[in-house]
N, C-alpha and C positions, 0 to 999 in steps of 0.2 A: 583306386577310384571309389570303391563301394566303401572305405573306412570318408574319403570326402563328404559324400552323401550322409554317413549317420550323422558326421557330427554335422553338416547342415541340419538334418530334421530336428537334432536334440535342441539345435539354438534356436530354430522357432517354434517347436513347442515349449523351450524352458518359459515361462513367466516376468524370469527374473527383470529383463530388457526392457516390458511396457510396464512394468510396478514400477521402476525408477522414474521411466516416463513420466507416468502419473501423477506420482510424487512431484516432479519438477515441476509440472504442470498447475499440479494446484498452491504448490509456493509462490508461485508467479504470481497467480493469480490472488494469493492472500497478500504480497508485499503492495501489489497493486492497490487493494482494497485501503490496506491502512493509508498509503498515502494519499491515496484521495480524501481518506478521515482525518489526518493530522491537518494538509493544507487548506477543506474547508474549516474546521475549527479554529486555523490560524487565521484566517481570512477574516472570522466571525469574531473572533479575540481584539484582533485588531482593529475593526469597527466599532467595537464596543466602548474600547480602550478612547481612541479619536472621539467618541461623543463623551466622551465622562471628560475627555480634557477640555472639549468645546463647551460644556457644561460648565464646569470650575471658572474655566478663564472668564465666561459672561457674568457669572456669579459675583464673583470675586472683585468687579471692576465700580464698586461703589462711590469709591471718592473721599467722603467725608466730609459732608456740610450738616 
């Protein structure tokens, strides 16, 4: 019973358990980030894109007289 006990205290004093944590935690948290930056800049791409072709097409529609 008393070899139970140490290896309980050694695994919550080791460190090792909440640095993985941590670690996982702020991966999350960076994967999160980026894609909220790829899908506004695609969003904003995209916008940009539909006016430069709303552009052209008006542009472009002269006729020839």
């Amino acid at each position: 019973m008393k070899s139970l006990a140490q290896k309980l205290q050694r695994f919550l004093v080791s460190e090792d358990g909440p640095t993985a944590v941590e670690y996982a935690v702020m991966l999350a948290l960076i994967v999160i980030v980026c894609l909220t930056a790829i899908s506004s800049v695609g969003t904003n791409a995209s916008t940009t894109f539909t006016n430069v072709a709303g552009s052209l097409s008006g542009a472009g529609g002269g006729g020839g007289s």
